[in-house]
PyMOL Python script that loads the backbone (N, CA, C, O; Angstrom):
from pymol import cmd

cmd.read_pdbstr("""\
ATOM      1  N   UNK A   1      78.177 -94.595 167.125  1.00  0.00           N
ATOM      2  CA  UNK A   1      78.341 -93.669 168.229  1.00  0.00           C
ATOM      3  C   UNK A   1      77.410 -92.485 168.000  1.00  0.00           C
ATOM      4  O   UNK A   1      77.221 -92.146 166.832  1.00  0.00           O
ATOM      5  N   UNK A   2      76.786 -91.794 169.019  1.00  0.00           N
ATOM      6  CA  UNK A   2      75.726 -91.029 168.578  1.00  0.00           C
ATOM      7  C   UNK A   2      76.600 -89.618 168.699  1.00  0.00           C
ATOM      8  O   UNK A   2      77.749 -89.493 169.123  1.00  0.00           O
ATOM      9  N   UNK A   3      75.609 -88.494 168.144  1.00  0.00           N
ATOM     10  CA  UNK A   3      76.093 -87.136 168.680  1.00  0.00           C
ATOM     11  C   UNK A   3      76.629 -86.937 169.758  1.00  0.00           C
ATOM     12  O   UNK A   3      77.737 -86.417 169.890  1.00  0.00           O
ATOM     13  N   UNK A   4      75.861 -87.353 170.717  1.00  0.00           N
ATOM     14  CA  UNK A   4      75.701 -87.078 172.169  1.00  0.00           C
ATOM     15  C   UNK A   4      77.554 -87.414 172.537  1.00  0.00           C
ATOM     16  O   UNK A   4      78.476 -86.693 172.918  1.00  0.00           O
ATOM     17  N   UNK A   5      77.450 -88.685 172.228  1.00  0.00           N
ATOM     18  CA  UNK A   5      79.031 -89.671 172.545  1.00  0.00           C
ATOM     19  C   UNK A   5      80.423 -88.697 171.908  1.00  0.00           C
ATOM     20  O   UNK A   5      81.524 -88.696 172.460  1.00  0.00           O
ATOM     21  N   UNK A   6      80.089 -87.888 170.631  1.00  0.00           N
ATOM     22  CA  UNK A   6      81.183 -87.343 169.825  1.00  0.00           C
ATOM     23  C   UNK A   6      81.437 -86.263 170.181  1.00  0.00           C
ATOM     24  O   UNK A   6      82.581 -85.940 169.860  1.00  0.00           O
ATOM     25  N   UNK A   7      80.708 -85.264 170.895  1.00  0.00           N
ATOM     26  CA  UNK A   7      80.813 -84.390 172.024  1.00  0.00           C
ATOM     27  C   UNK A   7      81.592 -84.409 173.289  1.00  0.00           C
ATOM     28  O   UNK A   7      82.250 -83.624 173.972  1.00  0.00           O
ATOM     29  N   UNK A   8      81.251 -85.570 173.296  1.00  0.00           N
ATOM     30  CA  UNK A   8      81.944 -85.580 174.791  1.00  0.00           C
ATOM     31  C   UNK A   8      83.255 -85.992 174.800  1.00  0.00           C
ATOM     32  O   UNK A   8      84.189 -85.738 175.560  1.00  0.00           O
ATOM     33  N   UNK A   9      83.127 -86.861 173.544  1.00  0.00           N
ATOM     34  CA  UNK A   9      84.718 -87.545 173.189  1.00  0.00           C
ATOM     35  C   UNK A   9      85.920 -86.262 172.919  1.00  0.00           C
ATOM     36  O   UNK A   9      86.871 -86.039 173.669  1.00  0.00           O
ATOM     37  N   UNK A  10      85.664 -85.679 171.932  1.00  0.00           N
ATOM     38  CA  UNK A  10      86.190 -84.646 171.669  1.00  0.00           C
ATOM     39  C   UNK A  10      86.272 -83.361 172.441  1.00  0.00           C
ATOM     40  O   UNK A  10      87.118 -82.533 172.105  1.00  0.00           O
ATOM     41  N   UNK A  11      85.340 -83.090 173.601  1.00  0.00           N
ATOM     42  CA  UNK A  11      85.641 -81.874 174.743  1.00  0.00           C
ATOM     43  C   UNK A  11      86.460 -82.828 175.893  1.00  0.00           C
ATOM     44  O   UNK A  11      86.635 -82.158 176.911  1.00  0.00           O
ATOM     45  N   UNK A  12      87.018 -84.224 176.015  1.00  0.00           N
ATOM     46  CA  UNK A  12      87.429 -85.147 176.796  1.00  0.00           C
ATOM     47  C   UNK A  12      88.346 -84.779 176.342  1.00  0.00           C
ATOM     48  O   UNK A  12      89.126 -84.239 177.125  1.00  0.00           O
ATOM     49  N   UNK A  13      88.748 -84.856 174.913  1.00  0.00           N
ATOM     50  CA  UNK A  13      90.329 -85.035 174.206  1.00  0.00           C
ATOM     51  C   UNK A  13      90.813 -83.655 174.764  1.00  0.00           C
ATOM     52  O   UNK A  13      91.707 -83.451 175.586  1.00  0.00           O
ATOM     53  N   UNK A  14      89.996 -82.744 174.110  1.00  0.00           N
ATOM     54  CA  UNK A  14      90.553 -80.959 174.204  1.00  0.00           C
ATOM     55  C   UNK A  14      90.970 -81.079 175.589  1.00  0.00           C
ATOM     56  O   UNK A  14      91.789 -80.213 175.898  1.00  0.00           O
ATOM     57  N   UNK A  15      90.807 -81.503 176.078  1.00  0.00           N
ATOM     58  CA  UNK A  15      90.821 -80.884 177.872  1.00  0.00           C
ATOM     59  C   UNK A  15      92.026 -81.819 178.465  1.00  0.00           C
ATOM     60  O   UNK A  15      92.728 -81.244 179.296  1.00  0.00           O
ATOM     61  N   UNK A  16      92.368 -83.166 178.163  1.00  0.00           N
ATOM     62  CA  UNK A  16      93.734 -83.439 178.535  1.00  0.00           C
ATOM     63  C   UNK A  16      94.056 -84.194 177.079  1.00  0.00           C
ATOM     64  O   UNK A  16      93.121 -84.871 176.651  1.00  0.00           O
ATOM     65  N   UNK A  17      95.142 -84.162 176.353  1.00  0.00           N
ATOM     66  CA  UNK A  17      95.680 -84.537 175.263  1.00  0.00           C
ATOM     67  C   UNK A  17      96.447 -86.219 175.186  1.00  0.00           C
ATOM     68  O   UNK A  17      96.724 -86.764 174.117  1.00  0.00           O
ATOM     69  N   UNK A  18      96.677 -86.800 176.475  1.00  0.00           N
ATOM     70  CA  UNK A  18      97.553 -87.725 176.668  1.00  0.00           C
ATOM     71  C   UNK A  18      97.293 -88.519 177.051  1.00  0.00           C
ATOM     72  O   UNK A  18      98.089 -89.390 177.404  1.00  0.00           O
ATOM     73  N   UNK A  19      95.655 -88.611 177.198  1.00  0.00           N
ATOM     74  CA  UNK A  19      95.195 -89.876 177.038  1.00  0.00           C
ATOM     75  C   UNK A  19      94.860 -90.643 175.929  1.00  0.00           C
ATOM     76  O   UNK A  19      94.302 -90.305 174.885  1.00  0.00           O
ATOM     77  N   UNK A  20      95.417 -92.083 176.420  1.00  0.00           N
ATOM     78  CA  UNK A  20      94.999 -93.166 174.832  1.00  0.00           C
ATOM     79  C   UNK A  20      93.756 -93.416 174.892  1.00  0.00           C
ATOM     80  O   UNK A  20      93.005 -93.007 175.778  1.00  0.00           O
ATOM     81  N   UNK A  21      93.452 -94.100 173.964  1.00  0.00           N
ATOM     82  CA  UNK A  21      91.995 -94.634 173.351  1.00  0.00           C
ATOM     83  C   UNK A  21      91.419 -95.322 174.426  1.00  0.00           C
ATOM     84  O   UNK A  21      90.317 -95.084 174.921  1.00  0.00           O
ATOM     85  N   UNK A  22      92.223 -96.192 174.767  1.00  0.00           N
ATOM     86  CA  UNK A  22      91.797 -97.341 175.756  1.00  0.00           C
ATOM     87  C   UNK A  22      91.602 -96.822 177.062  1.00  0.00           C
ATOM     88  O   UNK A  22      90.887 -97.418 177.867  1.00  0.00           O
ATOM     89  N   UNK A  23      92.366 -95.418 177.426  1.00  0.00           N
ATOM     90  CA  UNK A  23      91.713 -94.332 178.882  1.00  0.00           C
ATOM     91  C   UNK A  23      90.209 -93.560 178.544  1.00  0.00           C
ATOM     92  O   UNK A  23      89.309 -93.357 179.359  1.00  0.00           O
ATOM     93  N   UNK A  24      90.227 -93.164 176.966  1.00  0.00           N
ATOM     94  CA  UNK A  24      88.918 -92.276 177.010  1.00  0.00           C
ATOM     95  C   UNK A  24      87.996 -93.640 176.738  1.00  0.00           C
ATOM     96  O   UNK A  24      86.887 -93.593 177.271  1.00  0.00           O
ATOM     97  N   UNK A  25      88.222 -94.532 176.180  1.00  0.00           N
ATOM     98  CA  UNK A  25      86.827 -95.508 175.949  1.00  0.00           C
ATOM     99  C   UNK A  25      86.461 -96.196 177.649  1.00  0.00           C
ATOM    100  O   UNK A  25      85.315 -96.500 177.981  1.00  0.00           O
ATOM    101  N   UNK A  26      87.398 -96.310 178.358  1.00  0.00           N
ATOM    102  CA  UNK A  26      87.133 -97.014 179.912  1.00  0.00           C
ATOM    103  C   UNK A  26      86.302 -95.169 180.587  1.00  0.00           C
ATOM    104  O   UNK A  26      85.217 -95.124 181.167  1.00  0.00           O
ATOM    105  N   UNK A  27      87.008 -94.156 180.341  1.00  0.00           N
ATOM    106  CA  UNK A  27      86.112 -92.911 180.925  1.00  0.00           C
ATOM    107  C   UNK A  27      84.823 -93.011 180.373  1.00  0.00           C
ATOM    108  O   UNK A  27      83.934 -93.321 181.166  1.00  0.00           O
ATOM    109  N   UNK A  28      84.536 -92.835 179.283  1.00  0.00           N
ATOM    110  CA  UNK A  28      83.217 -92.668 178.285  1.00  0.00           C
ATOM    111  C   UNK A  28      82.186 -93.929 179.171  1.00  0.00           C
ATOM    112  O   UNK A  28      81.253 -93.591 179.899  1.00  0.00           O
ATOM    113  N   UNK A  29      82.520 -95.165 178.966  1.00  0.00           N
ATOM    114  CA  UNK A  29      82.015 -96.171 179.648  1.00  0.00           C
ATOM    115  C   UNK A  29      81.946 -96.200 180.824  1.00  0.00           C
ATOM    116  O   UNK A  29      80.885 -96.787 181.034  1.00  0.00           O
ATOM    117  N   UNK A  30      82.509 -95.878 182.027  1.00  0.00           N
ATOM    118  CA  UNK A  30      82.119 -95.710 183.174  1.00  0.00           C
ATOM    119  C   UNK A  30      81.261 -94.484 183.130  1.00  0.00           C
ATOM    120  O   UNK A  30      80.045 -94.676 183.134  1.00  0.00           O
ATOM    121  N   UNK A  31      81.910 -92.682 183.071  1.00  0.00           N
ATOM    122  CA  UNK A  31      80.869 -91.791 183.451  1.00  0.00           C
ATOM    123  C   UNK A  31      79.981 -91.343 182.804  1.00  0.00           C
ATOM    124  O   UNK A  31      79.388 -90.332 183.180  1.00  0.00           O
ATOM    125  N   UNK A  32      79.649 -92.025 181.596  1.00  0.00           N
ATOM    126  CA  UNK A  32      78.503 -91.829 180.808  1.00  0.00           C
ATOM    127  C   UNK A  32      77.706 -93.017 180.429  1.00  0.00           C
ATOM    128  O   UNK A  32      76.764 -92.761 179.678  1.00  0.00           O
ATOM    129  N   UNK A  33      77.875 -94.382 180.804  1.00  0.00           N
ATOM    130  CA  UNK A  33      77.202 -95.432 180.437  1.00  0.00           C
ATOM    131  C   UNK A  33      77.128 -95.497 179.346  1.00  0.00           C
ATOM    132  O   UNK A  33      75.993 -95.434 178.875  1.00  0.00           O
ATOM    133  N   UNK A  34      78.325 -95.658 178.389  1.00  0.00           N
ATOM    134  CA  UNK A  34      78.207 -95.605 176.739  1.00  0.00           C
ATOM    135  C   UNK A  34      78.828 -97.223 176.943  1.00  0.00           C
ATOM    136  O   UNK A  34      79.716 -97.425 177.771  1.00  0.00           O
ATOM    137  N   UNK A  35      78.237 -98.391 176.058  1.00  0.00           N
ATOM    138  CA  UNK A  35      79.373 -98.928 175.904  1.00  0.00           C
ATOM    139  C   UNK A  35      80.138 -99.137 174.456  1.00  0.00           C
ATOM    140  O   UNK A  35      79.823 -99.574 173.349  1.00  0.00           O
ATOM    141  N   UNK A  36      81.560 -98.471 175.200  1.00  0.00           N
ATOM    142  CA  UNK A  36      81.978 -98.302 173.588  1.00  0.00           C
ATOM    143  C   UNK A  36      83.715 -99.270 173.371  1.00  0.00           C
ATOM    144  O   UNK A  36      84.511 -99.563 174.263  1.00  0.00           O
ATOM    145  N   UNK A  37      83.775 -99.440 172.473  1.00  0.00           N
ATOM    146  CA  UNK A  37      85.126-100.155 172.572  1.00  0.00           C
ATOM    147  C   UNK A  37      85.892 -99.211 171.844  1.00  0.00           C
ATOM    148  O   UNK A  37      85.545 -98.121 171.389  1.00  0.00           O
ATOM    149  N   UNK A  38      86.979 -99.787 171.803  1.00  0.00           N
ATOM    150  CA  UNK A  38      88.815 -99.053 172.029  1.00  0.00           C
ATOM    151  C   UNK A  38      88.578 -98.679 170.530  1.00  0.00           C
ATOM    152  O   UNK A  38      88.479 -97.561 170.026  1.00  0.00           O
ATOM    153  N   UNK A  39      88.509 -99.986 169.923  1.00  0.00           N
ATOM    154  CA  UNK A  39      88.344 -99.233 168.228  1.00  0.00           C
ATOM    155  C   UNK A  39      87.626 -98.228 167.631  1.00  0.00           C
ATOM    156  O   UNK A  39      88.005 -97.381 166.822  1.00  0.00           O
ATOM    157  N   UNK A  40      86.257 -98.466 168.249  1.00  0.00           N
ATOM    158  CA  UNK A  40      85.639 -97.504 168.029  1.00  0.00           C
ATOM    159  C   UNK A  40      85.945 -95.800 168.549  1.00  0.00           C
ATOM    160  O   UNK A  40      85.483 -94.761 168.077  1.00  0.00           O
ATOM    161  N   UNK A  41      86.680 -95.956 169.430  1.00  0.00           N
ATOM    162  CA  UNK A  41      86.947 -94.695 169.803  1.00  0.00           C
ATOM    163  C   UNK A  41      87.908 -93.970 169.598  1.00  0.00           C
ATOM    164  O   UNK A  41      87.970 -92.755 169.781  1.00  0.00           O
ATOM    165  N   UNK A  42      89.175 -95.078 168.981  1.00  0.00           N
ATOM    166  CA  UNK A  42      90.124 -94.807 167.841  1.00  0.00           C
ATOM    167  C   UNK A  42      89.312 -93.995 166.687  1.00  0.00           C
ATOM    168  O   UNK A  42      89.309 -92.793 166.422  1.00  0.00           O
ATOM    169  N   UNK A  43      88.509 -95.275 166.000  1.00  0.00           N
ATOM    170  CA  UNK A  43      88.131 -94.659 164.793  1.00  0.00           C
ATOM    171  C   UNK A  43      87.643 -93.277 164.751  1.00  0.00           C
ATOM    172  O   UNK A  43      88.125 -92.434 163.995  1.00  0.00           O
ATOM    173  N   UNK A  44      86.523 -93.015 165.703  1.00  0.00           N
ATOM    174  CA  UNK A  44      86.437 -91.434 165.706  1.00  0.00           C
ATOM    175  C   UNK A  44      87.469 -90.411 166.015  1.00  0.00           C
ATOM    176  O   UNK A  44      87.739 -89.296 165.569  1.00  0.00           O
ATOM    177  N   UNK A  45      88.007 -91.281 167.045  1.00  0.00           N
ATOM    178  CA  UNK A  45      89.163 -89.628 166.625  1.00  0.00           C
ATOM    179  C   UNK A  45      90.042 -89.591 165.357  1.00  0.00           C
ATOM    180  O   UNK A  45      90.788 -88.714 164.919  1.00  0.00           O
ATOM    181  N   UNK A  46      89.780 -90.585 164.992  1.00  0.00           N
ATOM    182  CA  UNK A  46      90.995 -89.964 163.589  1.00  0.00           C
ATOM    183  C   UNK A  46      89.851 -89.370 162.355  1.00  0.00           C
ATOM    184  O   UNK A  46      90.276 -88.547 161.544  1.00  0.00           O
ATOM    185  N   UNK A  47      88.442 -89.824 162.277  1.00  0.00           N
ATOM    186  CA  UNK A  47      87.616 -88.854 162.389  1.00  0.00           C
ATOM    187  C   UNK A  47      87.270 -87.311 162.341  1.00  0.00           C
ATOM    188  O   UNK A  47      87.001 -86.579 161.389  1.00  0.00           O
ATOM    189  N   UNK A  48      87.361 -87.090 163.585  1.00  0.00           N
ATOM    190  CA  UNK A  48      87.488 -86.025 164.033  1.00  0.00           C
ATOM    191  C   UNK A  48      89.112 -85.354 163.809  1.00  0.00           C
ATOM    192  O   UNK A  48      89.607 -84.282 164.159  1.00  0.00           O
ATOM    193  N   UNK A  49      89.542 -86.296 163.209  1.00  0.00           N
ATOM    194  CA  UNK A  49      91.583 -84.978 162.896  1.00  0.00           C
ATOM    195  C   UNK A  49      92.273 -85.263 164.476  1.00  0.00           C
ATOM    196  O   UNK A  49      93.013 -84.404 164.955  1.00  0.00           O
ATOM    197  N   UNK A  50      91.961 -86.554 165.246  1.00  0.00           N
ATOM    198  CA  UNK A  50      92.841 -86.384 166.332  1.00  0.00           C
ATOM    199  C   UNK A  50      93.797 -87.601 166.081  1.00  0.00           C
ATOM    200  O   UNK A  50      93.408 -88.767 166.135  1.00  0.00           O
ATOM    201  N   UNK A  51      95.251 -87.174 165.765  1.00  0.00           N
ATOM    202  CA  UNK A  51      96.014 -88.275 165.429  1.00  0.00           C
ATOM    203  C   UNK A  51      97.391 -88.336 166.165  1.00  0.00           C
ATOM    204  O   UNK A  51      98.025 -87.285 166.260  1.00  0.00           O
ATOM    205  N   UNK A  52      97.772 -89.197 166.560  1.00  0.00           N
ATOM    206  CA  UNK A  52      98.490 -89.402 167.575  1.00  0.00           C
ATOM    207  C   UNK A  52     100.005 -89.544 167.236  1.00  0.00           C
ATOM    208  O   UNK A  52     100.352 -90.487 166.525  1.00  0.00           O
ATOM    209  N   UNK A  53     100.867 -88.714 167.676  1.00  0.00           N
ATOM    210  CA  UNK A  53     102.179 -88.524 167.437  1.00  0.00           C
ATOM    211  C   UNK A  53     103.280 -88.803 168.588  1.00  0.00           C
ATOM    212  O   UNK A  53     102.966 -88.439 169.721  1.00  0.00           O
ATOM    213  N   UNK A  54     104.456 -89.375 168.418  1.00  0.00           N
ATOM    214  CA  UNK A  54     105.516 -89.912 169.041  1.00  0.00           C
ATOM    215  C   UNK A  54     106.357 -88.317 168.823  1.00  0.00           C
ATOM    216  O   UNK A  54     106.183 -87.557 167.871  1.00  0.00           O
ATOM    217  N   UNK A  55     107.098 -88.144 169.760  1.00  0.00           N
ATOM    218  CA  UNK A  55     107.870 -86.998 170.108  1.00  0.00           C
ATOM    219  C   UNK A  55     109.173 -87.386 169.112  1.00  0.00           C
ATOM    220  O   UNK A  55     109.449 -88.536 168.768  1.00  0.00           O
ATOM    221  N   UNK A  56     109.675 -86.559 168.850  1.00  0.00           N
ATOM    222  CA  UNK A  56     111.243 -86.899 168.334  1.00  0.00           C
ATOM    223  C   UNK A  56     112.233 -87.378 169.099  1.00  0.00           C
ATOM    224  O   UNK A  56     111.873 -87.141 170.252  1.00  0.00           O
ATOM    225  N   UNK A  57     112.864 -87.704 169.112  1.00  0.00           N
ATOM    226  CA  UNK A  57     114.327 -87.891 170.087  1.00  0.00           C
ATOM    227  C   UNK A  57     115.383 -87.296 169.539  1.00  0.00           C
ATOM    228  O   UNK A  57     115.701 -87.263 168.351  1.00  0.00           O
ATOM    229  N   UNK A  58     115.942 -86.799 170.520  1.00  0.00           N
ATOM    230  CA  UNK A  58     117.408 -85.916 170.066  1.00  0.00           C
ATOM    231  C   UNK A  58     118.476 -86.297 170.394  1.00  0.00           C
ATOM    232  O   UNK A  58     118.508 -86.761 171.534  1.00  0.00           O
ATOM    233  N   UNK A  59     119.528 -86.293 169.773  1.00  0.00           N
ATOM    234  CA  UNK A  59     120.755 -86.503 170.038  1.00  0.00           C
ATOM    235  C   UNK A  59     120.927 -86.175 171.273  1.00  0.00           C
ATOM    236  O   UNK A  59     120.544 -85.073 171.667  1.00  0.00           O
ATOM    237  N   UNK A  60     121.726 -87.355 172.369  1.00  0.00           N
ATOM    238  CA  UNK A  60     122.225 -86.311 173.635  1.00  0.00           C
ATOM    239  C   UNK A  60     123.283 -85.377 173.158  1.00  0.00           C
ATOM    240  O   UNK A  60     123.511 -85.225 171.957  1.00  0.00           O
ATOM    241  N   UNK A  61     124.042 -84.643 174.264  1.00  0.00           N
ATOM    242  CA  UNK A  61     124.988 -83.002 173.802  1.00  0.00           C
ATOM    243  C   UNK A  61     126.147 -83.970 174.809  1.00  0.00           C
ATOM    244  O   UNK A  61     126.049 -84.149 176.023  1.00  0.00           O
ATOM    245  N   UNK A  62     127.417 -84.593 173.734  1.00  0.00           N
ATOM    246  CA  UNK A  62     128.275 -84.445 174.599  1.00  0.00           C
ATOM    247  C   UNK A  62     128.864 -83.063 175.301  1.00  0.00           C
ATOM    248  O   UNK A  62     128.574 -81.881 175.114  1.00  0.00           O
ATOM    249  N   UNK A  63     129.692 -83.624 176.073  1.00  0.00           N
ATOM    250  CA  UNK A  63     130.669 -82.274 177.146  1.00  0.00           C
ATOM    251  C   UNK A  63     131.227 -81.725 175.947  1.00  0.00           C
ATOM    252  O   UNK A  63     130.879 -80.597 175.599  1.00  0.00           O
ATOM    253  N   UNK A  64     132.142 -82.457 175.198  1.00  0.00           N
ATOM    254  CA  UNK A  64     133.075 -81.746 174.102  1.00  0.00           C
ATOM    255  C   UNK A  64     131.965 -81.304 173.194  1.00  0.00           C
ATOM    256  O   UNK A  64     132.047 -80.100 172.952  1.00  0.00           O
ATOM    257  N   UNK A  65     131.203 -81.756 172.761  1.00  0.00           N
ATOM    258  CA  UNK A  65     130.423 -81.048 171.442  1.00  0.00           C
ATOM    259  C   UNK A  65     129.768 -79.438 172.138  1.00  0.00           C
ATOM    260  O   UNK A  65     129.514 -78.312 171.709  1.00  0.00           O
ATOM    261  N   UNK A  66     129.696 -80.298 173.659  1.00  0.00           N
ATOM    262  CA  UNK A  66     129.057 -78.574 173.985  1.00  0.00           C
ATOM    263  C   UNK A  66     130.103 -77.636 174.298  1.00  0.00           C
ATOM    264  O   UNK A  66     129.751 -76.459 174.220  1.00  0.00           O
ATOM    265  N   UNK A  67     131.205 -77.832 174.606  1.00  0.00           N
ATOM    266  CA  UNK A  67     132.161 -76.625 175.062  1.00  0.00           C
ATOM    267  C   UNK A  67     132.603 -76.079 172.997  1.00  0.00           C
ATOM    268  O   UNK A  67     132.778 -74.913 172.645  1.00  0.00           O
ATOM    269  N   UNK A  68     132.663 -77.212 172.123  1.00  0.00           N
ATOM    270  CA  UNK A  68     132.869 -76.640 170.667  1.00  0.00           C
ATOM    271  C   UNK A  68     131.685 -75.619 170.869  1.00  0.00           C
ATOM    272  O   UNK A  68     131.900 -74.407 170.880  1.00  0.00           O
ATOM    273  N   UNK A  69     130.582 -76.091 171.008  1.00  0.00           N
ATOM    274  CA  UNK A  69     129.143 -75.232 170.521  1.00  0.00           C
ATOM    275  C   UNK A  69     129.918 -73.651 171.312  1.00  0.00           C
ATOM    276  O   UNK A  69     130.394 -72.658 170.762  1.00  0.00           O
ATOM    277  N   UNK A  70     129.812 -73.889 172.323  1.00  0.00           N
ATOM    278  CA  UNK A  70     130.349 -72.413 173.051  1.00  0.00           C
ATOM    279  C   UNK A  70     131.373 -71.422 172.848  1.00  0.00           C
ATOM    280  O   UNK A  70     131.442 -70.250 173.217  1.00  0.00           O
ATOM    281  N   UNK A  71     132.105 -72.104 172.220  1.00  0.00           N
ATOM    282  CA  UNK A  71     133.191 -71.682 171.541  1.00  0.00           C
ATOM    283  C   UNK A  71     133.286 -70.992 170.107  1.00  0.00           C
ATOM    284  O   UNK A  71     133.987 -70.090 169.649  1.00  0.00           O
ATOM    285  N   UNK A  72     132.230 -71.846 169.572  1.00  0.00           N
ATOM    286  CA  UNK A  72     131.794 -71.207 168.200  1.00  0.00           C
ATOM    287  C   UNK A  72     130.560 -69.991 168.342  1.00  0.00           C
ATOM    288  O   UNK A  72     130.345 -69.181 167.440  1.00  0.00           O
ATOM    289  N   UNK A  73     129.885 -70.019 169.493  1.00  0.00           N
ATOM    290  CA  UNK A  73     128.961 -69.065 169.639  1.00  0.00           C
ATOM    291  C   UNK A  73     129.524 -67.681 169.956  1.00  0.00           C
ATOM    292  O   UNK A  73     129.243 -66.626 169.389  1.00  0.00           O
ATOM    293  N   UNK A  74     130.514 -67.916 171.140  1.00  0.00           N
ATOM    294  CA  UNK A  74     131.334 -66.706 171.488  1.00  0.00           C
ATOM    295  C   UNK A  74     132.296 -66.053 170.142  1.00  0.00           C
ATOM    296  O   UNK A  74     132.482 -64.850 169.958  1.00  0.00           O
ATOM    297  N   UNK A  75     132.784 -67.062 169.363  1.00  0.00           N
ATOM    298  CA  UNK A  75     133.335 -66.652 168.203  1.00  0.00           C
ATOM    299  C   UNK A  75     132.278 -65.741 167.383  1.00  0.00           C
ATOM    300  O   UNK A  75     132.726 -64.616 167.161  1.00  0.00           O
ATOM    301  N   UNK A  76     131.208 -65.934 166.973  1.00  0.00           N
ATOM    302  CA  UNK A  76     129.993 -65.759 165.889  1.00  0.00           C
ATOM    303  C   UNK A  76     128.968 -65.028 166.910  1.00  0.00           C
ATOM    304  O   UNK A  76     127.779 -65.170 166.625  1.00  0.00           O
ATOM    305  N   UNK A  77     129.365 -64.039 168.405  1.00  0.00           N
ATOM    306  CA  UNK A  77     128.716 -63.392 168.653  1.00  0.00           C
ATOM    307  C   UNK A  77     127.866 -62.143 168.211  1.00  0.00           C
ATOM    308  O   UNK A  77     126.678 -61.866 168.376  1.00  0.00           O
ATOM    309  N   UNK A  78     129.092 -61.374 167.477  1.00  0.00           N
ATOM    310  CA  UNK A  78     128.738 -60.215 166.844  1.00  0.00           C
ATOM    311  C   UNK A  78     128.654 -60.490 165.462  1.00  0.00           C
ATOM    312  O   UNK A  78     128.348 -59.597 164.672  1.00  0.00           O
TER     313      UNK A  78
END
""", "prot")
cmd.dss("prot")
cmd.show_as("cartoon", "prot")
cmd.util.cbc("prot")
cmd.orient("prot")
């Protein structure tokens, strides 16, 4: 991948975060006539420090755990 390509990859990433590999390598390849594949465009971003993370999941809040929570907050106000 040249300079030119790692520029653009990386001001692509900065500018929306939530695209996968396989959206910026089909962008790169259509509006720049690069042809580049999915791996390859993996590989540079991890490269470049762009590494891709799954959100946590949280417990849902039952009704009762939340009226305890409220109860203990109003207790432990002051």
């Amino acid at each position: 991948m040249t300079e030119r390509g790692q520029r653009m990859l990386k001001c692509t990433v900065r500018r929306s975060h939530q695209l996968s590999a396989e959206s910026l390598a089909k962008d790169l390849n259509t509006l720049c006539g690069f042809q580049i594949s999915t791996t390859t465009v993996h590989g540079e971003l991890h490269g470049m420090g762009f590494h891709g993370l799954a959100a946590a999941s949280k417990p849902y809040i039952t009704k009762c755990n939340a009226k305890r929570r409220m109860q203990w907050c109003k207790a432990h106000h002051h």
